[in-house]
C-alpha positions as CSV (number, residue, x, y, z in Angstrom):
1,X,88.6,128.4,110.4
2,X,90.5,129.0,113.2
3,X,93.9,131.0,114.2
4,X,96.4,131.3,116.9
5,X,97.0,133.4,119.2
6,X,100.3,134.8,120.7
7,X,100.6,136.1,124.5
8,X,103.1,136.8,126.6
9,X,103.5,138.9,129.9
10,X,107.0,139.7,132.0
11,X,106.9,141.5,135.2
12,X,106.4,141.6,138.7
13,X,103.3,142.5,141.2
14,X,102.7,146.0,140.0
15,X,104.2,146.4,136.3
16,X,104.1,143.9,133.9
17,X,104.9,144.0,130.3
18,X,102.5,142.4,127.7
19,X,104.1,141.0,124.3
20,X,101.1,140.1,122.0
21,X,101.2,139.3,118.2
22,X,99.2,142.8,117.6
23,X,101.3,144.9,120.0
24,X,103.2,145.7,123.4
25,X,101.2,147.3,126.5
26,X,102.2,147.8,130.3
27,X,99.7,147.4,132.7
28,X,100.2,149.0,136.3
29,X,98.6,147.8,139.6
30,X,97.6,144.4,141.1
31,X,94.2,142.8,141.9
32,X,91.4,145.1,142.0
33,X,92.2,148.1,140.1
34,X,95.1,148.2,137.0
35,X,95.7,150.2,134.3
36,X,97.1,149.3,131.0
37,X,98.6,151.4,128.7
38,X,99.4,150.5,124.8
39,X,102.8,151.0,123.7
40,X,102.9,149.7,120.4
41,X,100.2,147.9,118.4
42,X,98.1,147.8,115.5
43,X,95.3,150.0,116.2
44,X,97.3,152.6,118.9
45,X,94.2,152.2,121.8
46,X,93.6,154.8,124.2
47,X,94.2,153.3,127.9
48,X,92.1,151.6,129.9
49,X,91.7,151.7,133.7
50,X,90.1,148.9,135.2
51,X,88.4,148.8,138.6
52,X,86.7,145.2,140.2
53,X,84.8,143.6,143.3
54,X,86.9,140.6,144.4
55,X,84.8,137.4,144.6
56,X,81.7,138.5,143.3
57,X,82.8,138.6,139.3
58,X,82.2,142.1,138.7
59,X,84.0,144.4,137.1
60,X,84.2,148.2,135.7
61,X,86.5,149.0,132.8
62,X,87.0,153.1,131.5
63,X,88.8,154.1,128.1
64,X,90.5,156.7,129.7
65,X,91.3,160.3,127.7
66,X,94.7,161.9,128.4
67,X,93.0,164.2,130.3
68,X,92.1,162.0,132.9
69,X,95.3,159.6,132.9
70,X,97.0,161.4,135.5
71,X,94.2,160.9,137.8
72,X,93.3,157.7,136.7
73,X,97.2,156.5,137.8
74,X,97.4,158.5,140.8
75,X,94.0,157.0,142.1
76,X,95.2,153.5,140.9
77,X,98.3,153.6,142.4
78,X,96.8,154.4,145.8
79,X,94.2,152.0,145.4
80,X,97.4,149.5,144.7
81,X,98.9,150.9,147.7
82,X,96.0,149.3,150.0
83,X,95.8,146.8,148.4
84,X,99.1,145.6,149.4
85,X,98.5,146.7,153.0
């Protein structure tokens, strides 16, 4: 049996705001590298940073600790930074 889904994302290039029917989550950065952080949702998720090779289909994804999240969104706002370069 099957079930719908809900999803809806508002923002520009580098923040965007996720509405889901489990939850709300930002995610920061653009193309390559972004990381999204849960707000609000069912299961309260740890976030994720997400790093990937244009083209080629690959992709890295890290649950991130709150140790490393200041890191992780320095690194991937730089990374963000060239990319818009």
């Amino acid at each position: 049996m099957g079930y719908f889904r809900f999803h809806r994302s508002i923002g520009n290039r580098f923040f965007r705001l996720n509405l889901s029917k489990t939850g709300i989550s930002g995610t920061l950065g653009e193309g390559p590298a972004h990381l999204n952080i849960p707000f609000i949702g069912r299961a309260r998720r740890k976030p994720i940073a997400t790093f990937s090779a244009p083209g080629t289909g690959l992709s890295y994804r890290e649950t991130l600790t709150l140790r490393w999240l200041p890191a992780a969104a320095i690194g991937l706002a730089i990374l963000a930074l060239l990319w818009l370069v």
